[in-house]
C-alpha positions, 0 to 999 in steps of 0.5 A, spaced: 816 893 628 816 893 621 818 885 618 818 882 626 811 884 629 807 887 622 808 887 614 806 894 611 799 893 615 798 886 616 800 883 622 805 877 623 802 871 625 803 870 633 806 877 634 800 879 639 800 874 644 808 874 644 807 882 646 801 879 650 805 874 653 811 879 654 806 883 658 803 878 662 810 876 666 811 883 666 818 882 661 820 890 661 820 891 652 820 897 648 819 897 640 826 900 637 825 904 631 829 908 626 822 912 623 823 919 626 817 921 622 811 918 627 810 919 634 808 914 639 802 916 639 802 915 632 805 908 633 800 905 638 795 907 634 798 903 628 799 897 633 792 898 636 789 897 629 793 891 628 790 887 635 796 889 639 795 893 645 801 897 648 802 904 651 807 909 649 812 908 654 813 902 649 816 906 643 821 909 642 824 912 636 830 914 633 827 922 634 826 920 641 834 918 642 835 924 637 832 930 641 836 927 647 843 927 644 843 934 641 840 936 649 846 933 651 850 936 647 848 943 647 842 944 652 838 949 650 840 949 643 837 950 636 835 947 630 835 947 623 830 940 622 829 937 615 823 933 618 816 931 620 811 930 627 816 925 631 822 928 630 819 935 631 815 934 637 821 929 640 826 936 639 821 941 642 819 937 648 828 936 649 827 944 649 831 945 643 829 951 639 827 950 631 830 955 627 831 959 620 837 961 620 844 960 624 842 954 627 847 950 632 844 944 628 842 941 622 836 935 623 835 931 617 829 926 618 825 922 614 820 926 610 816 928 604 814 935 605 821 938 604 824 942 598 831 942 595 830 949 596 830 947 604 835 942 603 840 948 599 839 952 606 841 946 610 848 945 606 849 953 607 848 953 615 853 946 615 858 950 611 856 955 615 858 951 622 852 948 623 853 940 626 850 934 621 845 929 624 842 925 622 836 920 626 838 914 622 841 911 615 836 907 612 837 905 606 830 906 599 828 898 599 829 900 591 822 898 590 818 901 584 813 906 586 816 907 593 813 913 596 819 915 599 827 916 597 830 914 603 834 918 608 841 914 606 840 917 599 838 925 602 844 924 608 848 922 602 846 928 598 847 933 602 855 930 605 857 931 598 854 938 597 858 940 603 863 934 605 862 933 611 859 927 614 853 927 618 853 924 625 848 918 625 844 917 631 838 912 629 841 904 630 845 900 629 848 907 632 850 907 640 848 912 641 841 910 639 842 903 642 844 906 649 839 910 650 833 905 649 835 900 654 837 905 659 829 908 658 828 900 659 832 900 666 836 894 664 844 893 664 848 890 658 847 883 660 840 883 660 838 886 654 836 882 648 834 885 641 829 882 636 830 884 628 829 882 622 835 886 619 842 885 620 845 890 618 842 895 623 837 891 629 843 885 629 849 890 627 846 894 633 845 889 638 853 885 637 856 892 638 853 894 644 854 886 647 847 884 648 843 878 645 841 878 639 834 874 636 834 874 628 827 873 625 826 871 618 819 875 617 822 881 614 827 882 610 833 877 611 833 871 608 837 865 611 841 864 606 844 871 606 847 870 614 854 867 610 855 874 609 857 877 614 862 876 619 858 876 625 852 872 627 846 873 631 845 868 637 838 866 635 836 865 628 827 864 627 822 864 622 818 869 626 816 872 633 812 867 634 818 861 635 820 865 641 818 860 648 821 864 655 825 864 658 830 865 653 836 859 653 841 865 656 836 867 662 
C-alpha cells in the first residue's frame, strides 16, 4: 500500500478512483502487504480515512499468510512470537497456541514492544529446536529518526545468535505470493501485481509468473531498473496511468 496507493498519510493522486474503478467492473484485488503489525481492521480504517473505501476481505498480510502456513505445517501447534496485533491476532484465529516455553515455532514480526530480554529467549528455544520464521524481511529505509529497526535487522540478529537462518514468508516469498491469489480465486495466468519495489512486489511477481506493473510513486526510481536482471512488464509513474483493461487481458 505504502508508495502505490498512499505516502506516509497522504493519499497518492488518483489512487481512489483506480480502486473505485477496480470495484466498479467488479475486478477481483487485494492490498498485499509485508506489515504483520496491523490488522485488517487496522488497514481499512487507514485506507477509509485517506477517502478509499475498501473491505477487509481486501487485505491481506504477511501475518495472514503466516498464521496459514505454520497451520499447515504443524496444525494446532504453538508459538513463541515476537510481535504484535496482526500477527497475533492471524495466528490465534489459525489455532496455534502462543507460548512461553518449548514452542514448535519462534514468530518474529515487526514490532517495538519487545525486549532483548524476549529476543535471548528466542535464540534459546531455536537452539533448543523450536523452527525460525519470520512474516517478512523488509529491509530500515536507513532514515534519521525512523521509528523502527526494521525486521531484516532483528531476523538478522538472531540468525547470527543461533546460526540458523530463518524461513521468510512474507513476499517476494511464495509462500506468500501463493496464498494471496488463491484467497483471490484466480490461477497464475490471471494475476497481475502492482508495486513500487522490485525487490520485493516485482521479485515476487516474476518468480510466481504473473504480470507485473512498477510504479514510481514509492521508492524505485526509473533510472535504477538496469540493475536488476529481470524487468517489470509495466512501468508508471503511478496508479493513476493504469487504463483497463490491461495490454494482456
Amino acid at each position: 500500500m505504502d508508495g502505490v496507493v498512499y505516502g506516509g498519510d497522504v493519499m497518492i493522486p488518483g489512487a481512489d478512483a483506480f480502486i473505485k474503478n477496480l470495484l466498479d467492473q467488479n475486478i477481483p484485488f487485494s492490498f498485499m502487504t509485508n506489515n504483520s503489525q496491523r490488522t485488517r481492521l487496522e488497514a481499512v480504517r487507514k485506507l477509509h480515512r485517506l477517502g478509499i473505501d475498501v473491505s477487509e476481505s481486501h487485505i491481506y498480510t504477511s501475518a495472514m499468510a503466516t498464521g496459514k502456513f505454520l497451520s499447515t505445517q504443524i496444525p494446532m501447534g504453538s508459538a513463541y512470537v515476537l510481535g504484535e496485533g496482526g500477527l497475533l491476532t492471524s495466528l490465534h484465529e489459525n489455532g496455534i497456541t502462543l507460548i512461553d516455553n518449548d514452542p514448535d515455532f519462534v514468530v518474529l514480526g515487526e514490532g517495538r514492544n519487545f525486549t532483548l530480554e524476549m529476543v535471548q529467549r528466542a535464540v534459546d528455544m531455536i537452539l533448543a529446536g523450536a523452527k525460525f520464521i519470520t512474516t517478512n524481511r523488509d529491509p530500515s529505509p536507513k532514515k534519521k529518526g525512523w521509528n523502527n529497526l526494521g525486521i531484516a535487522a532483528t531476523t538478522a540478529m538472531i540468525e547470527e545468535a543461533t546460526g540458523i537462518k530463518a524461513f521468510v514468508i512474507g513476499k517476494p516469498s511464495p509462500v506468500m505470493m501463493r496464498y494471496a491469489r488463491k484467497a483471490l480465486g484466480l490461477e497464475a495466468a490471471e494475476t497481475s501485481i502492482i508495486g513500487d519495489t522490485m525487490d520485493t512486489d516485482i521479485r515476487g511477481g516474476v518468480q510466481m509468473g504473473y504480470k507485473t506493473i512498477l510504479v514510481l510513486s514509492g521508492i524505485t526510481q526509473r533510472e535504477q531498473l538496469s540493475r536488476y536482471a529481470f524487468k517489470p512488464d509495466m512501468v508508471v509513474e503511478s496508479v493513476n496511468e493504469i487504463k483497463f483493461p490491461l495490454p494482456w487481458w
